[in-house]
MARMAR-55921 format. One record per residue (C-alpha): residue in one letter; z negated, x negated, y. Coordinates in pm, whole numbers, padded with zeros to 5 digits, always signed. Layout:
<recs>
AZXY;...
</recs>
This chain:
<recs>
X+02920-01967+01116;X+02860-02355+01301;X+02806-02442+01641;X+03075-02701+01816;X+03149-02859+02101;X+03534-02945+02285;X+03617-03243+02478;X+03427-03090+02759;X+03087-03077+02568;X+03177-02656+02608;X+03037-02499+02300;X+03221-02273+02092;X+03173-02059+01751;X+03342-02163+01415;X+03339-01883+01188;X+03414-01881+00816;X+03665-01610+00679;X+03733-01534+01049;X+04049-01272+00979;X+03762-01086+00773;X+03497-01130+01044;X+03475-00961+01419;X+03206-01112+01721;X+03155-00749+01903;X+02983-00770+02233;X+02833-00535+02461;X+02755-00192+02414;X+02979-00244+02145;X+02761-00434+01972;X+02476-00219+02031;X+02625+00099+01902;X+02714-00114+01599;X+02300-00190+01549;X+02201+00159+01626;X+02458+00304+01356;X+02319+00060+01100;X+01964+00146+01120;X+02046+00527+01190;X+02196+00503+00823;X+01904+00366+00677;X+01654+00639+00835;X+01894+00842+00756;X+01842+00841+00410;X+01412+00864+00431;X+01490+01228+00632;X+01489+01409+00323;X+01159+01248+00221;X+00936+01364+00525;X+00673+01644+00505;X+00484+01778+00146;X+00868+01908+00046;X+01030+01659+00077;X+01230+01502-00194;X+01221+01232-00423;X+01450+00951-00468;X+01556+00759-00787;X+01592+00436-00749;X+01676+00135-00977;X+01511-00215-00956;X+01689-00528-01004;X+01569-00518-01370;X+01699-00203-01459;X+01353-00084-01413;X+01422+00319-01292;X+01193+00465-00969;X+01157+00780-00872;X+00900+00802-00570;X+00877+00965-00226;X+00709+00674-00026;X+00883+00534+00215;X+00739+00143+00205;X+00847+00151-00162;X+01238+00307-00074;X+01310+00089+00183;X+01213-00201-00063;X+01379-00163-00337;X+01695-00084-00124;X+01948-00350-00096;X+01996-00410+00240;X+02213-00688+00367;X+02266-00581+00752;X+02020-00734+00940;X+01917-00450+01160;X+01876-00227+00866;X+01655-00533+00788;X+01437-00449+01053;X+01356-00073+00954;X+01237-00215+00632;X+01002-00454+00806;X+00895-00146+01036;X+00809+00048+00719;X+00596-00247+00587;X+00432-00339+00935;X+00345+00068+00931;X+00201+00027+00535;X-00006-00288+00578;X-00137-00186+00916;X-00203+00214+00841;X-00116+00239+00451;X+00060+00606+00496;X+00287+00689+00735;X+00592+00489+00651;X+00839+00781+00576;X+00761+00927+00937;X+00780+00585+01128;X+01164+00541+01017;X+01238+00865+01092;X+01090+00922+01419;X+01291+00536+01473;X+01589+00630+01398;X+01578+00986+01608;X+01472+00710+01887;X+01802+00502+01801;X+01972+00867+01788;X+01893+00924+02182;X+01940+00610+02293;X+02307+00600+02193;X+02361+00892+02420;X+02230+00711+02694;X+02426+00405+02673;X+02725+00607+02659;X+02549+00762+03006;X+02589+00388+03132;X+02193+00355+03158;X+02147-00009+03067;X+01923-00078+02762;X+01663-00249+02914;X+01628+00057+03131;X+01584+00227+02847;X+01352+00078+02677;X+01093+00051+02977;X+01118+00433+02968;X+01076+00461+02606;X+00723+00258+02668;X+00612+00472+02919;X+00691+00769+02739;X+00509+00605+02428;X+00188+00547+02665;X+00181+00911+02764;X+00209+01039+02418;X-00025+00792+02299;X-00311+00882+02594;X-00201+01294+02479;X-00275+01223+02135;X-00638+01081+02224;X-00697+01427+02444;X-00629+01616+02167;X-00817+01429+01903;X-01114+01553+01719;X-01405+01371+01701;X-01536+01478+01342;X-01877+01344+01116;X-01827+01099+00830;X-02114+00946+00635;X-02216+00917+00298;X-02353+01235+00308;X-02092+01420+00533;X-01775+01372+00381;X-01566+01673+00370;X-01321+01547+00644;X-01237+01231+00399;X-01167+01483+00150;X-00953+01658+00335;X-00774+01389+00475;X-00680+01224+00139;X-00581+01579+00025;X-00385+01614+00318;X-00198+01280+00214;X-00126+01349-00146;X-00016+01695-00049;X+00377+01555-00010;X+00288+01302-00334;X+00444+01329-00704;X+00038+01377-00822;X+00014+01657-00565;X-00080+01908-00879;X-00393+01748-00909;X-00472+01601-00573;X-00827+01783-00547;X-00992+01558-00792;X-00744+01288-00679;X-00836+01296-00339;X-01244+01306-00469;X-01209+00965-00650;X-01046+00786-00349;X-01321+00900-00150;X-01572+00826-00398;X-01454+00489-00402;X-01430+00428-00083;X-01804+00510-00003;X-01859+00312-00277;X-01782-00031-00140;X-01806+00087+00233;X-02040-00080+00483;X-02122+00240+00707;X-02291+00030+00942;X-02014-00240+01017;X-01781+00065+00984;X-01558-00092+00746;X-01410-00131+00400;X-01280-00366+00199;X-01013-00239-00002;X-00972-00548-00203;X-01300-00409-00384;X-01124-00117-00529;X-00945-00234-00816;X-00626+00007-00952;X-00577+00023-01324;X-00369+00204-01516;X-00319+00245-01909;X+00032+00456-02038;X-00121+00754-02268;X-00277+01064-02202;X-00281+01297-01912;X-00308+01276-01519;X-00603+01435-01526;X-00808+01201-01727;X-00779+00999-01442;X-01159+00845-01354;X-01367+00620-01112;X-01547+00371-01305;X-01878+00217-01089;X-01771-00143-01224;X-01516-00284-01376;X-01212-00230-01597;X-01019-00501-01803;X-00722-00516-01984;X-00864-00708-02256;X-01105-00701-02557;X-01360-00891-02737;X-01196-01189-02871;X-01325-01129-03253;X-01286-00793-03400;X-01592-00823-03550;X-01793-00871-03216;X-02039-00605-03108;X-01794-00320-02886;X-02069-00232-02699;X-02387-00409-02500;X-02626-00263-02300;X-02807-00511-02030;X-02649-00815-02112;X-02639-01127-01986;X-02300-01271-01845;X-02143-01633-01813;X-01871-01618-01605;X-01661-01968-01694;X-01313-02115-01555;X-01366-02393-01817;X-01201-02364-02148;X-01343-02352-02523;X-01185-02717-02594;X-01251-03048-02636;X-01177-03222-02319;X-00826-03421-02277;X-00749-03699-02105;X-00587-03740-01799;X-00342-04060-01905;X-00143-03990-02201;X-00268-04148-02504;X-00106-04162-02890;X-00380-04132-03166;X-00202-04245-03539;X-00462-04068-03830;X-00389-04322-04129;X-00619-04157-04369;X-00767-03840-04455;X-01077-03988-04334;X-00971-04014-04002;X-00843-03642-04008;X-01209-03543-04113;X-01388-03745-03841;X-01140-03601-03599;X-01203-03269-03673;X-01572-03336-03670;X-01523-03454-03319;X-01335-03131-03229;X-01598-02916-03430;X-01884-03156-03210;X-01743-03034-02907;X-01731-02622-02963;X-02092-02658-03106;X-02225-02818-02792;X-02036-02546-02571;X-02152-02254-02745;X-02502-02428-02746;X-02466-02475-02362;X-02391-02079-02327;X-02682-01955-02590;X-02949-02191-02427;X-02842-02050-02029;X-02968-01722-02216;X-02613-01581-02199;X-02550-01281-02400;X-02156-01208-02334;X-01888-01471-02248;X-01614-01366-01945;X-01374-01674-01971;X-01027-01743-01757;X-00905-01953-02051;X-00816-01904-02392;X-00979-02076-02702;X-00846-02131-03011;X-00910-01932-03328;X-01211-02226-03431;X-01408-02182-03075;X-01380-01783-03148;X-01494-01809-03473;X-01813-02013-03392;X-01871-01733-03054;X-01886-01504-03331;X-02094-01650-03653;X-02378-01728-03303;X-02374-01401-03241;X-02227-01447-02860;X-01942-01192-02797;X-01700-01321-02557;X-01352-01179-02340;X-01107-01495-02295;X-00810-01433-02049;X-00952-01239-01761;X-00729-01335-01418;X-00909-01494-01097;X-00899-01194-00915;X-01094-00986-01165;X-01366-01283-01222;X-01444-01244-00841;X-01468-00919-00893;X-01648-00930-01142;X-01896-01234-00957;X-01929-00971-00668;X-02026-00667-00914;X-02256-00824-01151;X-02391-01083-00925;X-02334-01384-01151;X-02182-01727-01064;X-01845-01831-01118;X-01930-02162-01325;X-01617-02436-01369;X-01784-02641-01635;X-02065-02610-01902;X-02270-02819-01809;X-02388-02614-01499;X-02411-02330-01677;X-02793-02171-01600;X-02965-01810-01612;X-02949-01842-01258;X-02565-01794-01269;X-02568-01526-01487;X-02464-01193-01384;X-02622-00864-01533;X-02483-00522-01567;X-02588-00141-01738;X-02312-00151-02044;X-02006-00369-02111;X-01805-00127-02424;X-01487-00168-02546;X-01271+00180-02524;X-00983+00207-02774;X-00735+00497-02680;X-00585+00741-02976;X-00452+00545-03273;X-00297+00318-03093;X-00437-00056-03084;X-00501-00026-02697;X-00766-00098-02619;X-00993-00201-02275;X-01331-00309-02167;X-01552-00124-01921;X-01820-00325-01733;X-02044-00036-01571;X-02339+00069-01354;X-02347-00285-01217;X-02639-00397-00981;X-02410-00466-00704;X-02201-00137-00713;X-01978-00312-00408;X-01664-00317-00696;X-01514+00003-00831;X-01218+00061-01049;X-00988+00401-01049;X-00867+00407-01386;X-00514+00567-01436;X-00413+00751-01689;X-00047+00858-01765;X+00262+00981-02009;X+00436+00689-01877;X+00481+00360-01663;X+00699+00497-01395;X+00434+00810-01336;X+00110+00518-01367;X+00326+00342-01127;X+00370+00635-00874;X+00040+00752-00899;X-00058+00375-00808;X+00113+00431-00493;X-00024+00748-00390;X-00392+00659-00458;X-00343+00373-00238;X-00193+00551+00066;X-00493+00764+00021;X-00720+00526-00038;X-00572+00392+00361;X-00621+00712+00508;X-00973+00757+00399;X-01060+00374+00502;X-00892+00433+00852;X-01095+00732+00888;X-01405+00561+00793;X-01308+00259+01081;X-01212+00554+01356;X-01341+00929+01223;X-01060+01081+01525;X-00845+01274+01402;X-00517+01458+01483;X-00412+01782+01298;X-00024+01715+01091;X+00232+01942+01031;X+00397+01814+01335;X+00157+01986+01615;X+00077+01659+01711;X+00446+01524+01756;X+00534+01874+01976;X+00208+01851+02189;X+00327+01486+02294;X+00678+01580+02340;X+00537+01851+02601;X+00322+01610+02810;X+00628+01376+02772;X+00792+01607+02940;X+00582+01699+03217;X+00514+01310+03333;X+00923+01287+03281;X+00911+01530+03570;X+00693+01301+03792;X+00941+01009+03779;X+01263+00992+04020;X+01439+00684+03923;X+01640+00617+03613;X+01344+00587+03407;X+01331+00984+03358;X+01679+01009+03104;X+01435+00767+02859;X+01109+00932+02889;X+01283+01256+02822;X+01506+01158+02512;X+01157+01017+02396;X+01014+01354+02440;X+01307+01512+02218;X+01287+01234+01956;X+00932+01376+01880;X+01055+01660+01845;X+01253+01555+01545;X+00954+01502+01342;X+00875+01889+01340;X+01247+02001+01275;X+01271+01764+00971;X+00956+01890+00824;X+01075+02299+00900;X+01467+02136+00735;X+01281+02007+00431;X+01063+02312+00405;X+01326+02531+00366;X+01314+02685+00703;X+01515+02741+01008;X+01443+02425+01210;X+01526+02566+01577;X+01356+02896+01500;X+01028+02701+01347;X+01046+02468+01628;X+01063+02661+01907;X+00812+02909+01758;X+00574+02662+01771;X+00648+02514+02139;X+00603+02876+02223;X+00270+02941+02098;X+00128+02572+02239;X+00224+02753+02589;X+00110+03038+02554;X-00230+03000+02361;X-00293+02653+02539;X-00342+02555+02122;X-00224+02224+02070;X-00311+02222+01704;X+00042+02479+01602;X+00263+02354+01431;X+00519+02404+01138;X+00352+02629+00848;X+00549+02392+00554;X+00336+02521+00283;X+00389+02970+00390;X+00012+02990+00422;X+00054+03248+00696;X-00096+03078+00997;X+00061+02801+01236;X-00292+02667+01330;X-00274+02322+01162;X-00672+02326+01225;X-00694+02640+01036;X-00495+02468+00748;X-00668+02218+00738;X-00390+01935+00768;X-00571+01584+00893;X-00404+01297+00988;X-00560+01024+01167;X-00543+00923+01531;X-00486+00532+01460;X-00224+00657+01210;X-00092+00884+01450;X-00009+00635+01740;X+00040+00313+01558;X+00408+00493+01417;X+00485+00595+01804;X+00426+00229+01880;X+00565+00063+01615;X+00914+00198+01589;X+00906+00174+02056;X+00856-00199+01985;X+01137-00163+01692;X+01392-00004+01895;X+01346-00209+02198;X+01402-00549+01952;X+01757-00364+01837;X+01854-00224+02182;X+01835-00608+02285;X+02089-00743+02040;X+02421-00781+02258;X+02572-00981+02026;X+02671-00938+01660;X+02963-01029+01365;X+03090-00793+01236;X+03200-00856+00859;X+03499-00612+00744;X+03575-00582+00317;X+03811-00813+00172;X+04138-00667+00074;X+04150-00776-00253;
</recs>
């Protein structure tokens, strides 16, 4: 499609392949948006609640997926309409903001996208629409914060961040074993946590995972786990207090920046050559033994010659460790990261309890822990699994909880799941819906029953009759005054989500209802779209 211009300087629209293309208009247009990105939540419905199901996907490189999440489904989806575009970038906005959540923010979306259709065939103008849908957001947002909890967490009190990561790996794949799951996460969370700033930095939880044995020899290492081992297999596989040089300069002789042609004549000149190359590793590994080093953590390779001196000077040494794990590394054991030898000191050096190598079954695996380090503000969850695709899952799940528990650490309010929340909203939805006498009112109210489909989707994928489980529950917030009943998902007798035990988080909570207004209102202003109909060939 190009932009032209007549002999009147009028612009008009060239499109390519125009008998297979249509410009639709209007409300048209609109419905045509709203039916796009309806079929894309459409297919996360399935996925909401701790029954929900999985989906199977398959990645470009024939790589197969079978997950629940909803930031990794709308990913490796292959989208090409543009609005459906935008539910995938409302499922990432929800993961990188929140880290959980991303199944419920399409959904809830596209039950928005659901009402407003009936209201543009109402005539109600979209911007109309959309001003009601962010009042109604406001209201359910300020209901959410009166129902809130206010609940302890510290170092010492931390059996709401237990409950809360529970509570999200409840509807995960590792849900069998999501007690001691959801204990790690929050283990490593406190771990790098500064209680006082009220904040953590996730990028100081590292996520590893080696293929082999069983879920639960999953573990929380207090340091450091690498993919690597000692460069010599006849290097020590265990030290205890050692000394660490952490280098970004290579075991080699240095090389010139111009390019340069050397012609060896003789075998002479071979020898002195080689001396010259030998010169150079000598002085290196001198520079490292003198700074008092007593293990060598290098981003570079070296050569088989460099690796054998290491070893006959008795200086074990990992080559190949990425950036990202030397500053972790830097940050756990306190050393320097040191670019070239010659500023190499015991100053820079970095100390920790044990650095062992860890070989797994018969199997030449093998990995190096770097433990009970001095600054304990790096930990590592090591994964263990019967295969990638189940490493890869559990990856996934461990970080959504890993979210919650940090969100709950930044803001310890809390809301109670199992869609009490979502029907306690809907009802003070309603009531302000009754306050307002212009137009506004249709919105706010279609807002209210959008909520409403959060509940009935978790009673559908629960097995259970959605109008009966949903109006149960309405019934009971009247009558009790209990805003905390919701849908019992799991048959554990009781409706009291408090009683359950189900914690979600307030930020959590209203950053969906936010995020997918703000979505809905960007696809409710498109007025103007081509259409492209299959070829037929």
């Amino acid at each position: 499609m190009s932009l032209a211009f007549d002999e009147f300087g009028r612009p008009f629209l060239l499109v390519k392949e125009q008998a297979q293309k249509e410009r639709v208009k209007g409300v048209e247009a609109q419905k045509a948006n709203i039916l796009a990105a309806q079929r894309v939540a459409n297919v996360l419905r399935s996925s909401l609640g701790p029954r929900g199901m999985d989906k199977i996907l398959i990645t470009p490189d024939n790589e197969v997926v079978v997950t629940n999440d909803g930031a990794t489904i709308m990913d490796l989806m292959d989208i090409d309409n543009e609005i459906g575009q935008l539910m995938v970038e409302l499922s990432k906005s929800q993961d990188s903001e929140i880290g959980d959540g991303t199944t419920g923010v399409v959904v809830f979306a596209g039950a928005l996208l659901e009402q407003a259709s009936s209201l543009l065939d109402k005539g109600i103008h979209s911007s109309r629409i959309s001003e009601g849908f962010e009042k109604a957001c406001g209201v359910a947002c300020k209901r959410l914060e009166e129902i809130a909890d206010t609940l302890p967490v510290s170092i010492s009190e931390y059996d709401v961040l237990l409950q809360t990561a529970r509570s999200t790996l409840n509807s995960k794949v590792v849900n069998r074993d999501r007690d001691r799951l959801a204990k790690i996460c929050v283990d490593a969370v406190l771990a790098v946590a500064d209680m006082e700033r009220r904040d953590v930095n996730l990028d100081l939880i590292k996520v590893e995972g080696k293929v082999g044995g069983t879920l639960e020899e999953t573990c929380l290492v207090r340091g450091i786990v690498l993919d690597k081992d000692f460069s010599h297999p006849q290097m020590p596989k265990e030290l205890t207090n050692p000394k660490i040089a952490i280098l970004t300069c290579p075991f080699e002789p240095p090389k010139p920046k111009t390019k340069h042609t050397v012609h060896i004549t003789s075998g002479a000149d071979m020898k002195e050559l080689h001396e010259q190359e030998q010169e150079y590793f000598r002085r290196e590994v001198r520079l490292c033994k003198e700074s008092g080093a007593d293990l060598v953590i290098c981003q570079w390779g070296f050569d088989d010659e460099a690796n054998y001196l290491l070893y006959r000077n008795e200086l074990p040494a990992i080559r190949w460790v990425g950036g990202v794990e030397l500053e972790l590394l830097a940050i756990a054991t306190g050393g320097r990261i040191v670019p070239r030898f010659e500023e190499l000191s015991a100053a820079k050096l970095g100390t920790c309890g044990t650095v062992r190598e860890v070989a797994f079954g018969t199997t030449k695996d093998r990995m190096v822990f770097i433990e009970n380090c001095p600054n304990s503000k790096a930990v590592t969850i090591f994964i263990r699994g019967g295969n990638k695709m189940m490493i890869e899952e559990a990856k996934r799940s461990l970080h959504d909880a890993l979210c919650m528990v940090r969100n709950l650490v930044r803001d310890n309010r809390i809301v109670y799941g199992g869609g009490s929340a979502e029907i306690a909203a809907s009802q003070a939805v309603v009531s302000y819906a009754d306050t307002v006498s212009t137009v506004d009112q249709y919105a706010i109210r279609c807002f209210a029953d959008a909520l409403e489909q959060i509940p009935i989707n978790l009673a559908i994928n629960s097995g259970l009759n959605p109008v009966k489980a949903l109006s149960d529950a309405r019934k009971a917030q009247l009558e009790t005054k209990n805003p905390y009943i919701g849908v019992d998902c799991m048959d554990r007798g009781t409706m009291d989500m408090k009683e359950q035990r189900v914690f979600e988080t307030l930020h959590g909570k209203s950053s969906q209802l936010r995020l997918a207004a703000q979505v809905v209102k960007m696809i409710l202003k498109v007025d103007d779209v081509i259409i492209t109909h299959p070829s037929e060939e």
